[in-house]
Structure formats: C-alpha cells, structure tokens
PDB file of N, CA, C and O in Angstrom, chain B, residues numbered from 101:
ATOM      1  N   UNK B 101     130.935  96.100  91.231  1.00  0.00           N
ATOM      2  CA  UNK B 101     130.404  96.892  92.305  1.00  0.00           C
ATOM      3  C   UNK B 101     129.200  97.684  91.778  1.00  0.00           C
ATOM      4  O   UNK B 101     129.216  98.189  90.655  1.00  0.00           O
ATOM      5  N   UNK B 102     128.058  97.790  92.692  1.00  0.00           N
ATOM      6  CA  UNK B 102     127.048  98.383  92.050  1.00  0.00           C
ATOM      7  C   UNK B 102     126.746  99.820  92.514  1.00  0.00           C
ATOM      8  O   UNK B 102     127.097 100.157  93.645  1.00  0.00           O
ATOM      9  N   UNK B 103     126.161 100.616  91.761  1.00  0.00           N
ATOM     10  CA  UNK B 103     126.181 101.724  91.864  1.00  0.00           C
ATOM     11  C   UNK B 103     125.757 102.247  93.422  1.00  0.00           C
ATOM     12  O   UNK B 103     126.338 103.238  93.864  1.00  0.00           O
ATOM     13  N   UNK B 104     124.639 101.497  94.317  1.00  0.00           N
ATOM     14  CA  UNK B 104     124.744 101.523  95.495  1.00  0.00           C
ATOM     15  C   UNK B 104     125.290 101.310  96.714  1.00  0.00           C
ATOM     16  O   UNK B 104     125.264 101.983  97.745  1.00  0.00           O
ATOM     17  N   UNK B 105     125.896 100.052  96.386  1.00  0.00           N
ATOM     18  CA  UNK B 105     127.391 100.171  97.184  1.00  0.00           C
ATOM     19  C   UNK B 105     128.489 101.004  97.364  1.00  0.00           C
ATOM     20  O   UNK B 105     129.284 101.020  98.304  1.00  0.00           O
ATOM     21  N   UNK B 106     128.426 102.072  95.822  1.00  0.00           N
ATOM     22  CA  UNK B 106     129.793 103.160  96.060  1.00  0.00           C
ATOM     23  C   UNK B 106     129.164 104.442  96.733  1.00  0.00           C
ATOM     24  O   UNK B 106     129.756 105.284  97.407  1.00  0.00           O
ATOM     25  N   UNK B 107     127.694 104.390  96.360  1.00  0.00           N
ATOM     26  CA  UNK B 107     126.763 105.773  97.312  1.00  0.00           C
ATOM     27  C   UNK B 107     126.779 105.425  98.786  1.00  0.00           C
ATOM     28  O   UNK B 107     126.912 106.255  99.686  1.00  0.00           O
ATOM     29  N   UNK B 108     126.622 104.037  98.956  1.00  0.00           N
ATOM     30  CA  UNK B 108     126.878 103.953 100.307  1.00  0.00           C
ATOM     31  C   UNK B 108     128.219 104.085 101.059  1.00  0.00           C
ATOM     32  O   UNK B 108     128.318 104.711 102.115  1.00  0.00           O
ATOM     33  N   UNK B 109     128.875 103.680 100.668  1.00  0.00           N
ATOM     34  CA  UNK B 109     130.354 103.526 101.055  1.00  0.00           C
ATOM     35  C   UNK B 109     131.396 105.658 101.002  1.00  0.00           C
ATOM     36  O   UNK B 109     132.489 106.056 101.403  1.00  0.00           O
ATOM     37  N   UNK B 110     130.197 106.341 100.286  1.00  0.00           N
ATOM     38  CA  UNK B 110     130.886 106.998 100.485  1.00  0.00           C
ATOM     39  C   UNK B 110     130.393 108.203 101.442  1.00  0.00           C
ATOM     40  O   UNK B 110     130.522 109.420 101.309  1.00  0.00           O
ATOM     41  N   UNK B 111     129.782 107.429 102.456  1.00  0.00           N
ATOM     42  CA  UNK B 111     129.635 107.767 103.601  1.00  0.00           C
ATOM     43  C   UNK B 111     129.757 107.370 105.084  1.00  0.00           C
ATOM     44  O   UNK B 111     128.659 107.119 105.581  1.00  0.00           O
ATOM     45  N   UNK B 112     130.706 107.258 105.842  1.00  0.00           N
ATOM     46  CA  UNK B 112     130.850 106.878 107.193  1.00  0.00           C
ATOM     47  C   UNK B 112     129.857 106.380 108.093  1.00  0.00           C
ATOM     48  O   UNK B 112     130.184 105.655 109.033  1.00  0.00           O
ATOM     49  N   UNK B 113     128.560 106.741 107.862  1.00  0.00           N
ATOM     50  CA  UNK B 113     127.591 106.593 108.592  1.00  0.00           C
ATOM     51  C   UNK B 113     126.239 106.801 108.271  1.00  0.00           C
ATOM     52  O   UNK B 113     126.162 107.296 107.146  1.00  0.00           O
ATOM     53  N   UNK B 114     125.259 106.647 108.736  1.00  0.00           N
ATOM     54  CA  UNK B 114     124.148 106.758 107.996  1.00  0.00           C
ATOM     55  C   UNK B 114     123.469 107.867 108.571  1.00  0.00           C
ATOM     56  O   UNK B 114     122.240 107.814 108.634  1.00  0.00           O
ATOM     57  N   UNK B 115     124.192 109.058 109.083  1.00  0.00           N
ATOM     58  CA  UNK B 115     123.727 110.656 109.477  1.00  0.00           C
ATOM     59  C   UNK B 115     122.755 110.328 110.347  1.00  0.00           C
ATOM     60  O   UNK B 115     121.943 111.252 110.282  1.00  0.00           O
ATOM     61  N   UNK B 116     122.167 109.062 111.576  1.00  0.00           N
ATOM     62  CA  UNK B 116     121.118 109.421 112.323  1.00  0.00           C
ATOM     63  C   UNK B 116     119.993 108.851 111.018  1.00  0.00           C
ATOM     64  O   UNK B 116     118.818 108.960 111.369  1.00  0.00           O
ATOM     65  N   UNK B 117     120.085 108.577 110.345  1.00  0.00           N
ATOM     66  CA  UNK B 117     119.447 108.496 109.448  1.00  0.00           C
ATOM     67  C   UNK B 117     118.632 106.858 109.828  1.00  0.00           C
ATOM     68  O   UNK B 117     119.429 105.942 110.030  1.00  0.00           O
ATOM     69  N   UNK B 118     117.349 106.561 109.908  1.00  0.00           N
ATOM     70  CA  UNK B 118     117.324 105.037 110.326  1.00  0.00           C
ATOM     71  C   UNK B 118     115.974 104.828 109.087  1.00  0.00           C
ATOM     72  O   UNK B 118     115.277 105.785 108.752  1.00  0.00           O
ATOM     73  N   UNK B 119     115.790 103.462 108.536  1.00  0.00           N
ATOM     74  CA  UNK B 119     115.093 103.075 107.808  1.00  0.00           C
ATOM     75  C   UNK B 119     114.152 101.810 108.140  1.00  0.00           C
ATOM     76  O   UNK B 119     114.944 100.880 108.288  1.00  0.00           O
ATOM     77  N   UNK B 120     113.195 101.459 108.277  1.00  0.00           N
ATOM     78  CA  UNK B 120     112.118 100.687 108.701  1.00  0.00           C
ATOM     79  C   UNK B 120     111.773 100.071 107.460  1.00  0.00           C
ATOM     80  O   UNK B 120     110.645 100.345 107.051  1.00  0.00           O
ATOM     81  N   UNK B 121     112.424  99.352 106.804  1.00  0.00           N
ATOM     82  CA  UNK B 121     111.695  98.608 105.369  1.00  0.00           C
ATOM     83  C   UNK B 121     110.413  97.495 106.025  1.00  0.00           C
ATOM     84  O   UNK B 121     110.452  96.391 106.568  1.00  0.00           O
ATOM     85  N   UNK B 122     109.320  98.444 105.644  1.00  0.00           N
ATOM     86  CA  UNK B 122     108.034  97.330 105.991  1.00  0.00           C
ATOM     87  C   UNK B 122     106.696  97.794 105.175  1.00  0.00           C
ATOM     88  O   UNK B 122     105.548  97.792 105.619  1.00  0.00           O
ATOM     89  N   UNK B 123     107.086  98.156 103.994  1.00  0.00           N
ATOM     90  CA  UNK B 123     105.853  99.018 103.487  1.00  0.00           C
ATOM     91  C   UNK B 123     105.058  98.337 103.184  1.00  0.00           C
ATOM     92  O   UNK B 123     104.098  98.999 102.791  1.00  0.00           O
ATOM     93  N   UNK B 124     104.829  96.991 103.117  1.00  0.00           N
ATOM     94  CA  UNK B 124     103.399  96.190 102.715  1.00  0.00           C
ATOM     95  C   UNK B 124     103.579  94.702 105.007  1.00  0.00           C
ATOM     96  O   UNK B 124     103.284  93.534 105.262  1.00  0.00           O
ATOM     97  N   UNK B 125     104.001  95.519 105.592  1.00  0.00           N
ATOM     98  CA  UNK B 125     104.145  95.272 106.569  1.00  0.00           C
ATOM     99  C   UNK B 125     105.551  94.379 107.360  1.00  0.00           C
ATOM    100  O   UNK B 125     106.508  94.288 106.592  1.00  0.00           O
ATOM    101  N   UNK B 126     105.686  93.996 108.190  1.00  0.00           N
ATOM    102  CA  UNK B 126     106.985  93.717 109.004  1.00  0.00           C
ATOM    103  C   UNK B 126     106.832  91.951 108.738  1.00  0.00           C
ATOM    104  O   UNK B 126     105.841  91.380 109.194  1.00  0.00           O
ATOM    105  N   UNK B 127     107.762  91.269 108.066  1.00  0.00           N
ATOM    106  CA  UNK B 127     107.518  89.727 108.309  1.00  0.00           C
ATOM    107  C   UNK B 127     108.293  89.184 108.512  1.00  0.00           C
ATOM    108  O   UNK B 127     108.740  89.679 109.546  1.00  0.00           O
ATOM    109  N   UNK B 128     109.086  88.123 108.147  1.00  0.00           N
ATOM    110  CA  UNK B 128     110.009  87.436 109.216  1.00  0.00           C
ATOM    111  C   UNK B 128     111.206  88.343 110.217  1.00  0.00           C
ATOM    112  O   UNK B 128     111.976  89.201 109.784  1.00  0.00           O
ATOM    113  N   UNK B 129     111.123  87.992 111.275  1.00  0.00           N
ATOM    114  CA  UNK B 129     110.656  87.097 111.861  1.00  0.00           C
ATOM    115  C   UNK B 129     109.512  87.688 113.135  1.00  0.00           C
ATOM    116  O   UNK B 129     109.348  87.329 114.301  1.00  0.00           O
ATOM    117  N   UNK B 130     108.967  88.552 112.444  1.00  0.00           N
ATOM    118  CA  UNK B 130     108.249  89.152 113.084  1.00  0.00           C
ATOM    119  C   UNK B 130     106.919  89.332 113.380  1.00  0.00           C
ATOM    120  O   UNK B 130     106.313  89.843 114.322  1.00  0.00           O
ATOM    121  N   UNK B 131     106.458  88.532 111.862  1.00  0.00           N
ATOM    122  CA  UNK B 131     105.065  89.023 111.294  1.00  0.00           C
ATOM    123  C   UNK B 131     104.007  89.944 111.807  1.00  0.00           C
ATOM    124  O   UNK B 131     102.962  89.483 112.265  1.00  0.00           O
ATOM    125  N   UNK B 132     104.176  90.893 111.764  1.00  0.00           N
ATOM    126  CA  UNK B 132     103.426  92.290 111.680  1.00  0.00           C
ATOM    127  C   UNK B 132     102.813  92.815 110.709  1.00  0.00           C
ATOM    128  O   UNK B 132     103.349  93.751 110.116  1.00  0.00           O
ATOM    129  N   UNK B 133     101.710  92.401 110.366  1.00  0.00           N
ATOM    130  CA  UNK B 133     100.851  92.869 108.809  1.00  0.00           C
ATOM    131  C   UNK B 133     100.805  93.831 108.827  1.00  0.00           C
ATOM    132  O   UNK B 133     101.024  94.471 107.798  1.00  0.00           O
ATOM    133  N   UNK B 134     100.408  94.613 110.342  1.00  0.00           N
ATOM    134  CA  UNK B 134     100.199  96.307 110.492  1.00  0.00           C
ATOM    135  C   UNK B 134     101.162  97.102 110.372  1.00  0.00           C
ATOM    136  O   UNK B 134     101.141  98.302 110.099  1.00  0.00           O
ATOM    137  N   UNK B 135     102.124  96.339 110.604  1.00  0.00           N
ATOM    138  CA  UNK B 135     103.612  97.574 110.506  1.00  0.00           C
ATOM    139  C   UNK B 135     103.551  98.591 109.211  1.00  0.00           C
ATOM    140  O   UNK B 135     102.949  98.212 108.207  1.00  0.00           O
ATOM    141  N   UNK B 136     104.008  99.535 109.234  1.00  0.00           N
ATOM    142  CA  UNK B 136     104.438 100.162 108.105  1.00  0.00           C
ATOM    143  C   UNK B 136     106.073 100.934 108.178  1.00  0.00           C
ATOM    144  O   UNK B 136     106.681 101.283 109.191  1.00  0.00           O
ATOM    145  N   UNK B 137     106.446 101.030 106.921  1.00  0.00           N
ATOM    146  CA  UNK B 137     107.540 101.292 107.131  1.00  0.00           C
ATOM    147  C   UNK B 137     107.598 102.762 107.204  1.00  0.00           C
ATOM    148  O   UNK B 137     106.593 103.472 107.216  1.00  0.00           O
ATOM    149  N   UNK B 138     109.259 103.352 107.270  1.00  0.00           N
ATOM    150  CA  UNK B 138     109.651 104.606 108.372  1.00  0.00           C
ATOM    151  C   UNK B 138     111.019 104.959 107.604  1.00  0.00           C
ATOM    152  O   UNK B 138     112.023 104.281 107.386  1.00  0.00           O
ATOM    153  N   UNK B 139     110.696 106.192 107.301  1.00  0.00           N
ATOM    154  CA  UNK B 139     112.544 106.910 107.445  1.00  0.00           C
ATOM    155  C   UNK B 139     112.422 107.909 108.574  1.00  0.00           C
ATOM    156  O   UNK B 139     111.661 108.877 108.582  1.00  0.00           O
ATOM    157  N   UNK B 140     113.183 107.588 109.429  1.00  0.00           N
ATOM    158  CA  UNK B 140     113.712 108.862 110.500  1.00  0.00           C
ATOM    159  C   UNK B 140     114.795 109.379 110.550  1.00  0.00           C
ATOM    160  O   UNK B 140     115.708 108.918 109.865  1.00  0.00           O
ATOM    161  N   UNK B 141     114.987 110.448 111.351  1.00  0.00           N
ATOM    162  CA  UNK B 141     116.497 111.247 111.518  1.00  0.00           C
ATOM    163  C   UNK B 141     116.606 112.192 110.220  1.00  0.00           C
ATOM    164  O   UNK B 141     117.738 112.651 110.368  1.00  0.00           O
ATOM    165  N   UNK B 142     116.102 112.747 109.046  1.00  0.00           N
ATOM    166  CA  UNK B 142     115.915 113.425 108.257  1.00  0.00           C
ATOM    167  C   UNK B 142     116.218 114.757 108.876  1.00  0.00           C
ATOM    168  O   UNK B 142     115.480 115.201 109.755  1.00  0.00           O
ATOM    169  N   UNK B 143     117.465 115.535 108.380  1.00  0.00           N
ATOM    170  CA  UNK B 143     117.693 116.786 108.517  1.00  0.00           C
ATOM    171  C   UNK B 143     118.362 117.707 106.964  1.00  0.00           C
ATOM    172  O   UNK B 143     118.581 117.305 105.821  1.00  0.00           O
ATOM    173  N   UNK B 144     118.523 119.067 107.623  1.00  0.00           N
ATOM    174  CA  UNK B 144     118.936 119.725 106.088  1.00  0.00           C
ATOM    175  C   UNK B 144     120.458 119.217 105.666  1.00  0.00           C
ATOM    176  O   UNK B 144     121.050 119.604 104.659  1.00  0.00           O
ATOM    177  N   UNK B 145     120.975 118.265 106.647  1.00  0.00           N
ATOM    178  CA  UNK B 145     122.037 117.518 106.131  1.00  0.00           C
ATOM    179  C   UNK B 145     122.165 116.305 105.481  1.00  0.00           C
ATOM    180  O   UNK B 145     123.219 115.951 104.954  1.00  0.00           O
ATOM    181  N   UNK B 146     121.034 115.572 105.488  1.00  0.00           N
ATOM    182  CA  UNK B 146     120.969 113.936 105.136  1.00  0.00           C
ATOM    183  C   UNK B 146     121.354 114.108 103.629  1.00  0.00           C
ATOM    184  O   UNK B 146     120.971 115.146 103.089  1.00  0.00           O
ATOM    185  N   UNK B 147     121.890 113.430 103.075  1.00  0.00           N
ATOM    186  CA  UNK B 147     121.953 113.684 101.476  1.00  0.00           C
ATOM    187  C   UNK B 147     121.509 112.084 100.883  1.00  0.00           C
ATOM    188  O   UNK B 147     120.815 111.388 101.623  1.00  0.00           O
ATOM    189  N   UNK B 148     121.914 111.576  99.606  1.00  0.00           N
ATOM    190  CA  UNK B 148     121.390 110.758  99.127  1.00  0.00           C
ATOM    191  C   UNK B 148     121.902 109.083  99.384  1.00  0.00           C
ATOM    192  O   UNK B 148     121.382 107.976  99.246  1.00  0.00           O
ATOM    193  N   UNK B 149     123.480 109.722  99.921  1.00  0.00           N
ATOM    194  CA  UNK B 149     124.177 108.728 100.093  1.00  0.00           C
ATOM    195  C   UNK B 149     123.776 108.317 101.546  1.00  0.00           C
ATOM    196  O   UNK B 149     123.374 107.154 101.577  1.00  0.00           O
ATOM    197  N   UNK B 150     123.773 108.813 102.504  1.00  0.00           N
ATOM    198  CA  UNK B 150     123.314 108.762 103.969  1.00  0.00           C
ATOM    199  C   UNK B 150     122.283 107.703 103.389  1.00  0.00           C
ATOM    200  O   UNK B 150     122.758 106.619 103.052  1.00  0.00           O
ATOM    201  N   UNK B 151     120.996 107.898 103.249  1.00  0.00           N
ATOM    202  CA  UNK B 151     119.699 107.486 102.712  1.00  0.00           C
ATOM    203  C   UNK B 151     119.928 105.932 102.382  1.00  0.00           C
ATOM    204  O   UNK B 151     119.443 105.019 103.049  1.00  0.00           O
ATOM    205  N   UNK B 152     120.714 105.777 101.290  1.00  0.00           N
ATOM    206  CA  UNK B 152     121.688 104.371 100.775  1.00  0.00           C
ATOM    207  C   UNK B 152     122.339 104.052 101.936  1.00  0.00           C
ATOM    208  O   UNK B 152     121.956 102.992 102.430  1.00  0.00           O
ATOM    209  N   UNK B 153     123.029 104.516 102.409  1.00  0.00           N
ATOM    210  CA  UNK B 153     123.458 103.435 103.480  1.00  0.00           C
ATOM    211  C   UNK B 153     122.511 103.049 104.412  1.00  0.00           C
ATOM    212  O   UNK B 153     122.640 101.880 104.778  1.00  0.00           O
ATOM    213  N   UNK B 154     121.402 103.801 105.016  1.00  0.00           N
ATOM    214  CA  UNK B 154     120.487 103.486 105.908  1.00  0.00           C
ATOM    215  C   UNK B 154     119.541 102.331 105.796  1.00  0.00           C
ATOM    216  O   UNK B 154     118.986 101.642 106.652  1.00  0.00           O
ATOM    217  N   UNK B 155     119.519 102.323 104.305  1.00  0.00           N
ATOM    218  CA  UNK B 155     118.783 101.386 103.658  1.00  0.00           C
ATOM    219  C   UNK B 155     119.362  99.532 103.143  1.00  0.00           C
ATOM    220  O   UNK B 155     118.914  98.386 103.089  1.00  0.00           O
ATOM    221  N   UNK B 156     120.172 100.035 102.966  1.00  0.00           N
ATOM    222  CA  UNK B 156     121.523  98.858 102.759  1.00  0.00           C
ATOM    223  C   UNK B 156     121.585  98.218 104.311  1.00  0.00           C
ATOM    224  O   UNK B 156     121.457  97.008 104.497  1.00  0.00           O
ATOM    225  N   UNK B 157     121.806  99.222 105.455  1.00  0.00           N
ATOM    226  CA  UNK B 157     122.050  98.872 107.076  1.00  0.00           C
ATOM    227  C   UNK B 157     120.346  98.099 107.504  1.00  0.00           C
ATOM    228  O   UNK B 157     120.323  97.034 108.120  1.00  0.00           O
ATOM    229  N   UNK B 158     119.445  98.584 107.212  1.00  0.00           N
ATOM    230  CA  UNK B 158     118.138  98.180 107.450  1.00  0.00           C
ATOM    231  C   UNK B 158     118.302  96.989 106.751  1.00  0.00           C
ATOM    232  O   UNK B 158     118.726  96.025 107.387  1.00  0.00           O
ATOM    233  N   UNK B 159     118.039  96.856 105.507  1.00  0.00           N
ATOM    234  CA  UNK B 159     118.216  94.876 104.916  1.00  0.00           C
ATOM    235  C   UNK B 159     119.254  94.019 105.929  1.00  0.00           C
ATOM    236  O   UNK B 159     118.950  93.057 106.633  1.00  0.00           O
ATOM    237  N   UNK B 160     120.388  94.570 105.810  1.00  0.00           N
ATOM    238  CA  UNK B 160     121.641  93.933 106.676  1.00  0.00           C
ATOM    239  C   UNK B 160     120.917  93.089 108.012  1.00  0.00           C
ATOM    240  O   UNK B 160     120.909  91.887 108.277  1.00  0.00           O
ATOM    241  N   UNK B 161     120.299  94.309 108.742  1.00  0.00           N
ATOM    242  CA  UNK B 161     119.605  93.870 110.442  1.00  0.00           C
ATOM    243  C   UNK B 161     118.301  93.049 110.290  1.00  0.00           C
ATOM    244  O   UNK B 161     117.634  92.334 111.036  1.00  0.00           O
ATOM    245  N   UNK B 162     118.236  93.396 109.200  1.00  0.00           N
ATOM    246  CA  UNK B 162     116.707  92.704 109.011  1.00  0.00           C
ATOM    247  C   UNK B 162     116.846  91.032 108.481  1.00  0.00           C
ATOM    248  O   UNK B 162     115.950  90.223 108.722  1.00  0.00           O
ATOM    249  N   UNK B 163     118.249  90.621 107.644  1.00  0.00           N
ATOM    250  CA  UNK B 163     118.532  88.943 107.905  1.00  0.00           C
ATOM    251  C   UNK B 163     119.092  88.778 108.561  1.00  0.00           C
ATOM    252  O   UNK B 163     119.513  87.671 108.223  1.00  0.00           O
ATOM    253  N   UNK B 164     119.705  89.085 109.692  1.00  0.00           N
ATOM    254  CA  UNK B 164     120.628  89.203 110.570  1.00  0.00           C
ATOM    255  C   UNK B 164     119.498  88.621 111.887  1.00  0.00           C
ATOM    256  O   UNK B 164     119.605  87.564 112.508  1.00  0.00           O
ATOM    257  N   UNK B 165     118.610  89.508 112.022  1.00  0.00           N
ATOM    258  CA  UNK B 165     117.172  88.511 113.052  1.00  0.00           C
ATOM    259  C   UNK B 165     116.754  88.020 112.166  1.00  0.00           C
ATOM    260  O   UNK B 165     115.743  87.513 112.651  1.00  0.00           O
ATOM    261  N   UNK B 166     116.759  87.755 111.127  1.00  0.00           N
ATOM    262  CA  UNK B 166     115.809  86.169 110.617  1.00  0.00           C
ATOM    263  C   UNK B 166     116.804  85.155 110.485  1.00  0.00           C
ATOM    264  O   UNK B 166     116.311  84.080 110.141  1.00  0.00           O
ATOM    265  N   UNK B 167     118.014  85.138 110.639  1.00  0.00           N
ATOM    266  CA  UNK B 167     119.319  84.641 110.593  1.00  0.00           C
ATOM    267  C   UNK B 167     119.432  84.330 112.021  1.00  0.00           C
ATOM    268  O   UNK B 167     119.735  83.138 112.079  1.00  0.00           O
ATOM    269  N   UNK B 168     119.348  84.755 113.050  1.00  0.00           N
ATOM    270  CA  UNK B 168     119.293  84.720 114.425  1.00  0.00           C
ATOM    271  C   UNK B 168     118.448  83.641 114.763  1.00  0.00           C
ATOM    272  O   UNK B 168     118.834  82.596 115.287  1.00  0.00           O
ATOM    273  N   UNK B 169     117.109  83.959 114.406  1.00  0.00           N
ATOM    274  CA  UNK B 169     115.664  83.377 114.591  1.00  0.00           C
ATOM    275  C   UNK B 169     115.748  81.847 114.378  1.00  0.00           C
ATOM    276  O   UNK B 169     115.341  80.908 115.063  1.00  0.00           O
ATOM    277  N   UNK B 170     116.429  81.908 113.168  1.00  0.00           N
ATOM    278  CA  UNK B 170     116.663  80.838 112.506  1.00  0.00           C
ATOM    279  C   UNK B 170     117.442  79.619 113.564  1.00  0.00           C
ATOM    280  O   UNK B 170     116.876  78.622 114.012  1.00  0.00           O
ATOM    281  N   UNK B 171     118.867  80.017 113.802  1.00  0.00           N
ATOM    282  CA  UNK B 171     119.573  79.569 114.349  1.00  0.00           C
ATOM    283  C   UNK B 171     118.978  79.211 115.500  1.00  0.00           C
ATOM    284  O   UNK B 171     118.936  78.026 115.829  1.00  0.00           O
ATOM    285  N   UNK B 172     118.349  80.365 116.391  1.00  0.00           N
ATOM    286  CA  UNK B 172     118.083  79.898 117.715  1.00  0.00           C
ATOM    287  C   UNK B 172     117.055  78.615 117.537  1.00  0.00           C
ATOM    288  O   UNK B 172     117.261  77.575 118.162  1.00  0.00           O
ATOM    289  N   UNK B 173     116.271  78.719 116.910  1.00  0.00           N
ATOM    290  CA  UNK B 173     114.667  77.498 116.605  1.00  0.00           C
ATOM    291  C   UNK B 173     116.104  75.945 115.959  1.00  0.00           C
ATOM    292  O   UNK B 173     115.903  74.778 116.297  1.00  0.00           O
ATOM    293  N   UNK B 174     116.877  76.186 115.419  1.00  0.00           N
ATOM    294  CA  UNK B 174     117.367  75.098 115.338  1.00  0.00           C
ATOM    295  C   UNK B 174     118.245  74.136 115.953  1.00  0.00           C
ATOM    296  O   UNK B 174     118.566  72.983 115.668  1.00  0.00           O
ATOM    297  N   UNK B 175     118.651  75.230 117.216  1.00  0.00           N
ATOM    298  CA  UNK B 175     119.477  74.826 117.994  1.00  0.00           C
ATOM    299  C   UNK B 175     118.616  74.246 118.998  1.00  0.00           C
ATOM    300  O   UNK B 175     118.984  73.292 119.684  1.00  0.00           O
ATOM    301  N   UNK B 176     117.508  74.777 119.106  1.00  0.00           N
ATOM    302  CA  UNK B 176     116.656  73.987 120.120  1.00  0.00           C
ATOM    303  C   UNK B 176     115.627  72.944 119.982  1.00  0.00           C
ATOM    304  O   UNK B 176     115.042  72.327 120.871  1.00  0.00           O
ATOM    305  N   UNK B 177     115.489  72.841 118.396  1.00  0.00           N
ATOM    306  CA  UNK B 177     115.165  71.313 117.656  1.00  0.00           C
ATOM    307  C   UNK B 177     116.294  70.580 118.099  1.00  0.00           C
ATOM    308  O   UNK B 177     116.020  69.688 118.902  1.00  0.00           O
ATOM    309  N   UNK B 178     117.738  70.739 117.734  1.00  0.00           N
ATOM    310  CA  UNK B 178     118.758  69.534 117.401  1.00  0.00           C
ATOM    311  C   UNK B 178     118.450  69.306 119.146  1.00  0.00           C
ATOM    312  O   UNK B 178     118.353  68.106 119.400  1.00  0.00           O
ATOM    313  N   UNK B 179     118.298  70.109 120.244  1.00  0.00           N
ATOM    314  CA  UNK B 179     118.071  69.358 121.361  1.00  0.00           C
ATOM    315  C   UNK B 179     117.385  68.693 121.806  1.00  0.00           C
ATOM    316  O   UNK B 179     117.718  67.720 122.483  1.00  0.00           O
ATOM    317  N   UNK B 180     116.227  69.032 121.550  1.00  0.00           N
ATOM    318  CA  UNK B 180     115.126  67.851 122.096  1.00  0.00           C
ATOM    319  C   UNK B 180     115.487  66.061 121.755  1.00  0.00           C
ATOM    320  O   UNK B 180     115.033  65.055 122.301  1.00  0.00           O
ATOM    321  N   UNK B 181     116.256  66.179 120.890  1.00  0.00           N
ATOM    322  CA  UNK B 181     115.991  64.632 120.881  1.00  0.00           C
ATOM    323  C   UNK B 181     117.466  64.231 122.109  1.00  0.00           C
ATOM    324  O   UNK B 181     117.406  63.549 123.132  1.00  0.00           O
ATOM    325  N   UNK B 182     118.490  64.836 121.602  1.00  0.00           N
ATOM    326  CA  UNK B 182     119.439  64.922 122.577  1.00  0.00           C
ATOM    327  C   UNK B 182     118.897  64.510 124.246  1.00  0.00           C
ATOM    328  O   UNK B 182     119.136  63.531 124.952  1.00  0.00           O
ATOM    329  N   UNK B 183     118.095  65.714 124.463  1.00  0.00           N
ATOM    330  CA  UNK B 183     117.824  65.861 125.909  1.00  0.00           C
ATOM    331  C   UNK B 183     116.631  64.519 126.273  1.00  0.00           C
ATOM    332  O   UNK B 183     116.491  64.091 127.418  1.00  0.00           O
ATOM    333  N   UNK B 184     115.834  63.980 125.063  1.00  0.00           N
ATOM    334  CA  UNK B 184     115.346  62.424 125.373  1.00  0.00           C
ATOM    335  C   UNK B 184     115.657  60.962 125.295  1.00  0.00           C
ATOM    336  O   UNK B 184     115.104  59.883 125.506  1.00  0.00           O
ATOM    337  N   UNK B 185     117.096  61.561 124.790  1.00  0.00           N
ATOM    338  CA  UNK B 185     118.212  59.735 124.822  1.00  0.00           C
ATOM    339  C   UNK B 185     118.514  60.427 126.376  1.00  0.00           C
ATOM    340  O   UNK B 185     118.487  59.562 127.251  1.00  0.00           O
ATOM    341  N   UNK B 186     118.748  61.586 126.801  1.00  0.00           N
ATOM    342  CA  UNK B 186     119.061  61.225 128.347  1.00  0.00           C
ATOM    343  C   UNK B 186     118.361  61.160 129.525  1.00  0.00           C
ATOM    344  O   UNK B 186     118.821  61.211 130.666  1.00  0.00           O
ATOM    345  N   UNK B 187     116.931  61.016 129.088  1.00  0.00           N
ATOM    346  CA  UNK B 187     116.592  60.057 129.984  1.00  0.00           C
ATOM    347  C   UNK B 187     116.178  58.491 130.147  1.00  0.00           C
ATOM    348  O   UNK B 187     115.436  57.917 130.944  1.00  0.00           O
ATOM    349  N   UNK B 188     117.041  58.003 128.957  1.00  0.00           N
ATOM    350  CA  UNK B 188     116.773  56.912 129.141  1.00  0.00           C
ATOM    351  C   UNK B 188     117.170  55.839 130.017  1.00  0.00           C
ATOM    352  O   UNK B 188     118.249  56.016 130.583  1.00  0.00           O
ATOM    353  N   UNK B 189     116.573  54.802 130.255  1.00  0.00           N
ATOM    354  CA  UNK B 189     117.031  54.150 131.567  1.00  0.00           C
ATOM    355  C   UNK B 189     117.768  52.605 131.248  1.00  0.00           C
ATOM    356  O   UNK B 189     117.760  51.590 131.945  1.00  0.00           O
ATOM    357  N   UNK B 190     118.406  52.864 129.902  1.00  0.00           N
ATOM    358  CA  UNK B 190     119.150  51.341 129.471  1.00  0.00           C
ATOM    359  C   UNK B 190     120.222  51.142 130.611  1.00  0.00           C
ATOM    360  O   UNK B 190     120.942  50.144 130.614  1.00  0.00           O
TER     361      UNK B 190
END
C-alpha cells in the first residue's frame, strides 16, 4: 500500500475539495490544449489528506471518460458492419 492511498483513505470524502488535473492542458478524451488545471473548494478545513483524495478521485473520473469514450466508439464500430450484412438482399 502506498503512502497515498493510506492519506487518502483516511478521509471519507474529499471536503468539497475538487481537482482539475490539466496543467499542460485537458486531453483524452477531450482535447483541450487551453484548459488549465484547478483546485477548488479550499477552506481553513481542507487538510492534506482531503487534497489526496481529490486528486486520486480526479485520475479515477478522468479514465473512467476515456474508458467510456472508448467503449462507446467501439461499440459503434463493431456495428456498422453488423448493420450492412442487414441489408443485404441474398
């Protein structure tokens, strides 16, 4: 177990805390060169562990739509050929 997994874990939630990993910009599946990245929700409560989990939760969502992206573009390749054996007229 790595040392960020137990900072994260030893917090319930990520305090409001949200993280935008895009500091050289936003790319799959998004590609946004302009994006930049973001910590929000910062109060005199956030501590270090909050921070770690927000950041850990941001990677998570972030293959999760390129994981999505993925799936959907392949599910609608494997159809096209599907959907042109049925119109055939043998």
């Amino acid at each position: 177990m790595y040392c960020t997994e137990d900072l994260a874990q030893s917090e319930t939630s990520t305090g409001d805390v949200y993280f935008v990993p895009a500091f050289s910009g936003l790319y799959a599946p998004y590609w946004e060169t302009d994006a930049r990245g973001i910590i929000v929700g910062l109060t005199n409560y956030t501590n270090k562990a909050h921070l770690c989990r927000a950041t850990l939760e941001a990677v998570c969502f972030q293959s999760r739509e390129v994981c999505h992206k993925l799936s959907s573009y392949i599910i609608a390749r494997l159809a096209e050929p599907i959907a042109g054996y049925a119109k055939f007229t043998l």
